[in-house]
C-alpha positions as CSV (number, residue, x, y, z in Angstrom):
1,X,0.0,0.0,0.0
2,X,2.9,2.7,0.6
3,X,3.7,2.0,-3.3
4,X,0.2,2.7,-4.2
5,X,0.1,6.0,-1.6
6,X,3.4,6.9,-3.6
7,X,2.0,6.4,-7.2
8,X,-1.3,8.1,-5.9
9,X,0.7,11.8,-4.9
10,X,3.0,11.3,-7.9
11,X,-0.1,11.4,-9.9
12,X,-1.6,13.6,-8.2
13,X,1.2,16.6,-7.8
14,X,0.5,19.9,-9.7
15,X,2.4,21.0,-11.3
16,X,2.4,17.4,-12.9
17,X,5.3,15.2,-11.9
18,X,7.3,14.0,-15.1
19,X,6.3,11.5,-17.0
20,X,9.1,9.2,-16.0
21,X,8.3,10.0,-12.4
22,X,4.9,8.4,-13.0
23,X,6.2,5.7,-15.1
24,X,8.7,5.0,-12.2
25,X,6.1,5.0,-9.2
26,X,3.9,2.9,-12.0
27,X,6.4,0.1,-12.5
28,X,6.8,-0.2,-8.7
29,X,3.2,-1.6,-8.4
30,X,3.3,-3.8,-11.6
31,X,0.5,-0.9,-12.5
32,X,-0.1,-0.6,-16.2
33,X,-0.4,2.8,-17.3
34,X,-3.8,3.4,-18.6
35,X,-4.4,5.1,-21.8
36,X,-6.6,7.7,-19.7
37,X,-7.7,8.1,-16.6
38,X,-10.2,10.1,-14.2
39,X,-9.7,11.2,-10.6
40,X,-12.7,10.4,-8.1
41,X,-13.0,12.3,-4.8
42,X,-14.5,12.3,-1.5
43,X,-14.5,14.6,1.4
44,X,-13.1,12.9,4.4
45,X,-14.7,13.9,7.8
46,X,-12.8,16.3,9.9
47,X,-9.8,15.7,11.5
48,X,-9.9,12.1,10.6
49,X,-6.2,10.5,10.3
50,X,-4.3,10.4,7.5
51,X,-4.3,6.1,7.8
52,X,-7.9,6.3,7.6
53,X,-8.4,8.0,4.7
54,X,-5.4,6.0,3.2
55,X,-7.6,3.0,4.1
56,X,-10.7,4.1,2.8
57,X,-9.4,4.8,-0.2
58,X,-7.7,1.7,-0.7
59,X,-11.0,0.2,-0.3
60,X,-12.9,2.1,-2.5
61,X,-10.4,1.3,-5.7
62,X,-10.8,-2.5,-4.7
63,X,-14.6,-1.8,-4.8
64,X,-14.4,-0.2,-8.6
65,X,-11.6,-2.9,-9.5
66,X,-10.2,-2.4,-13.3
67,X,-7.3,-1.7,-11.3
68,X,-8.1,1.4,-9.7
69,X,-5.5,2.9,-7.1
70,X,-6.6,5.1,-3.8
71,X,-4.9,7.1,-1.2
72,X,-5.2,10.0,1.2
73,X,-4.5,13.1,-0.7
74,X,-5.3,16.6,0.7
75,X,-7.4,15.7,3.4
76,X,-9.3,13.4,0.9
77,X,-10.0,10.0,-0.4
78,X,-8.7,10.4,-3.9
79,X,-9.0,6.7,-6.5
80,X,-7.7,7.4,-9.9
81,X,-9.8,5.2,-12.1
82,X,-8.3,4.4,-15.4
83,X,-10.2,4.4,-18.6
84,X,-13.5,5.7,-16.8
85,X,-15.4,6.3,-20.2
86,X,-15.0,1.7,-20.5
87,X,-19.0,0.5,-20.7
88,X,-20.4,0.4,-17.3
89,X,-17.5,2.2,-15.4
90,X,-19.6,4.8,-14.2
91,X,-22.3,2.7,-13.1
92,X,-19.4,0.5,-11.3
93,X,-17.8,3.5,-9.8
94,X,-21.7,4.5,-8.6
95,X,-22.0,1.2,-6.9
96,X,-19.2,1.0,-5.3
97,X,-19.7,4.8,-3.6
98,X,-23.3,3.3,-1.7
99,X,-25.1,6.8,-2.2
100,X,-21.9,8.8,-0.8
101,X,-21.3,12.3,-2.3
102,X,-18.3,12.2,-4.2
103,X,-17.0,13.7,-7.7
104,X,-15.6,12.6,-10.7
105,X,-13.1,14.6,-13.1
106,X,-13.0,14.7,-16.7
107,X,-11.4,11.4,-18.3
108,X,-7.5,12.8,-19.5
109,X,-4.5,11.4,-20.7
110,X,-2.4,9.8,-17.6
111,X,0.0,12.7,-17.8
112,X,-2.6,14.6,-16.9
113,X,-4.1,13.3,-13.7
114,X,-3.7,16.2,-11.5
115,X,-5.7,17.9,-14.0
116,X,-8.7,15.8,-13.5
117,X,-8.0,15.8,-9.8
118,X,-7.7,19.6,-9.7
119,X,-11.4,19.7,-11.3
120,X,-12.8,17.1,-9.4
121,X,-12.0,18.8,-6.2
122,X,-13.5,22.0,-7.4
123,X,-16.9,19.9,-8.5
124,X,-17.0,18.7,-5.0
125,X,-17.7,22.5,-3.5
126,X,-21.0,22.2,-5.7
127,X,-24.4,21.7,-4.0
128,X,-24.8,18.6,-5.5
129,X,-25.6,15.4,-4.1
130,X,-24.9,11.7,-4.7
131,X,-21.5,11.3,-7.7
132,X,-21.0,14.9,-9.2
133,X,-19.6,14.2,-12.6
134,X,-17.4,17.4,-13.1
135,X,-17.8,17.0,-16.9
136,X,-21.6,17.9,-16.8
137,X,-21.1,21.1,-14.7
138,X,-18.7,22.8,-16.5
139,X,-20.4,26.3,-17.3
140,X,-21.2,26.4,-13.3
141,X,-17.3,25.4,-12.3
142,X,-15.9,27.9,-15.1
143,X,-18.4,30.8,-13.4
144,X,-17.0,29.6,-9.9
145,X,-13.6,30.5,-11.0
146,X,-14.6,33.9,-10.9
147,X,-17.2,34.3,-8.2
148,X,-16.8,38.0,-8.3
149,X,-17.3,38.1,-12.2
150,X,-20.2,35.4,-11.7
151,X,-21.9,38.0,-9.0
152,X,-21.8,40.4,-11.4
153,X,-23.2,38.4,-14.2
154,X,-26.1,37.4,-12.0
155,X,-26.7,40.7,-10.6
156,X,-26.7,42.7,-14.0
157,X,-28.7,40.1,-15.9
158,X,-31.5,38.9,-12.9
159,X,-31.5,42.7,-11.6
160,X,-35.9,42.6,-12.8
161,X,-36.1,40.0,-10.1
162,X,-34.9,42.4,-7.4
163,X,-37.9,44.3,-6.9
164,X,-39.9,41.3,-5.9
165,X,-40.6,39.7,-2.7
166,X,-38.3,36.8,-1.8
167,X,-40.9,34.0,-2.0
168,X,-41.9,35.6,-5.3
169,X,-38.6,36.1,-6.6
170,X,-38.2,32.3,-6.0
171,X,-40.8,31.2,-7.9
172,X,-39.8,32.8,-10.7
173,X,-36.3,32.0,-10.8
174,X,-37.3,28.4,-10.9
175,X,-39.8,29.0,-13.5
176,X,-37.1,30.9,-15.7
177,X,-34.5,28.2,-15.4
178,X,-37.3,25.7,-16.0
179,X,-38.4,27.5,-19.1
180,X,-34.6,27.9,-20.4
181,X,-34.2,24.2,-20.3
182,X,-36.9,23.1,-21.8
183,X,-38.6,26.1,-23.9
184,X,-42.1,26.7,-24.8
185,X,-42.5,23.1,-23.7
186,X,-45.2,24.4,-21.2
187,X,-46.4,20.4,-19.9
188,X,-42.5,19.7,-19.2
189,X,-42.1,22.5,-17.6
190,X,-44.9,22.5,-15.0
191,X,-43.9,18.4,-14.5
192,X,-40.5,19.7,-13.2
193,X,-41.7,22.3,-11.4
194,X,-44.7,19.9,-10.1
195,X,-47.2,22.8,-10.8
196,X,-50.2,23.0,-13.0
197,X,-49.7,24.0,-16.6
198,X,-52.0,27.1,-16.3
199,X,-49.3,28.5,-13.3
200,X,-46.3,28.3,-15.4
201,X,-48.8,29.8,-18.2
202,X,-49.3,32.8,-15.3
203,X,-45.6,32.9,-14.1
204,X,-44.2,33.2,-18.0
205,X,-46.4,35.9,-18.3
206,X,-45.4,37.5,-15.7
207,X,-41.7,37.0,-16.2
208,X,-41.9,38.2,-20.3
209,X,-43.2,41.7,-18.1
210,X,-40.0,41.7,-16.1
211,X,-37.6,41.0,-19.2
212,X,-39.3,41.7,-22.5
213,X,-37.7,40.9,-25.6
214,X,-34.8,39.7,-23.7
215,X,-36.6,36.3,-23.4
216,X,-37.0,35.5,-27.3
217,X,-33.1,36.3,-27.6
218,X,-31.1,33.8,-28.0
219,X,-27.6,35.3,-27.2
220,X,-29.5,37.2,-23.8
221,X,-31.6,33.8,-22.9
222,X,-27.6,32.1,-22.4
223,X,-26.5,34.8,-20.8
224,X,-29.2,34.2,-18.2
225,X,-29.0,30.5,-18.2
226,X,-25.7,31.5,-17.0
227,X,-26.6,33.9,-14.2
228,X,-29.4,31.4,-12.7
229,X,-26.0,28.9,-12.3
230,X,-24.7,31.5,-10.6
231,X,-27.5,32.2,-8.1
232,X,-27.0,29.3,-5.4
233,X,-23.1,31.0,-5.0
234,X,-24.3,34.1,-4.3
């Protein structure tokens, strides 16, 4: 396991270690060097020991298999899982979590682990539950970058909400972000807002007063798309 811990922070260092330096810790473990790989991470509880986390991350790469290597790294449990886009990985790497929060980076060539890890660790600040897949929240993580720029973003473009009461202003924001995803689609929109047709009919109506032409726009209809990511950071 101190082989595996070693191969684990060489992979993991940022700036990247060298390439030899990964083949080196690599060839200590008999561990073939995947084609690509993907960094999974969990937040260990506070103040637990290093050993711990070392050994609950062990576990967790036996539990994913397809030779999958874990270790403590920044006060985490951090598996690198090779090839993650292989049929069924994700569903394996879901199993083998049990409904823990976790979050998976972006699948990169094995040079670039510490990439992956460095956006899988930034997925894992989202309000997300369950396995976070950093690939599918990238708009929200590149915003999050910048939370002063994101502020302003959602500020400037969601300023018509303002004037309203909070309970209102709610309402509305889910409406809007409901409507962006899935527009004019009226039924699919009330079933994800579990509301009757004829309030999101009331609530769009009341929301094309706030921002006029801006809604038909495609160009200002991204823009705020991008703000309503914004609005649970702010």
């Amino acid at each position: 396991q101190r082989r595996r811990r070693r191969l684990v922070r060489v992979l993991a260092e940022d700036p990247p270690a060298s390439e030899e330096a990964i083949r080196t810790a690599a060839a200590a473990v008999g561990w073939a060097l995947p084609r690509r790989i993907a960094a999974l991470v969990l937040e260990g509880d506070a103040g637990e020991p290093e050993d711990a986390l070392d050994a609950a991350a062990a576990a967790l790469a036996r539990r994913i298999g397809a030779d999958a290597v874990g270790a403590a790294e920044g006060g985490r449990v951090c598996v690198f899982v090779p090839d993650p886009a292989a049929p069924a990985r994700r569903r394996v790497v879901a199993a083998a979590l049990d409904g823990r929060r976790a979050s998976l980076g972006p699948s990169v060539p094995w040079p670039r682990a510490s990439a992956s890890l460095r956006r899988a660790t930034s997925a894992l600040a989202l309000d997300c539950d369950g396995l976070i897949v950093a690939d599918d929240h990238l708009a929200t993580l590149l915003l999050a970058s910048d939370p002063a720029l994101g502020a302003e973003l959602a500020a400037a473009r969601l300023a018509p909400l303002e004037t309203l009461a909070a309970g209102q202003r709610e309402k509305l924001e889910a409406t809007l972000r409901a409507w962006l995803d899935r527009p004019g689609q009226v039924q699919a929109v009330a079933a994800a807002l579990g509301v009757h047709p004829q309030t999101v009919r009331y609530r769009m109506t009341r929301l094309r007063e706030l921002f006029g032409a801006r809604l038909e726009d495609p160009e200002a209809r991204f823009e705020l798309g991008l703000a309503l990511r914004v609005t649970p950071m702010r």
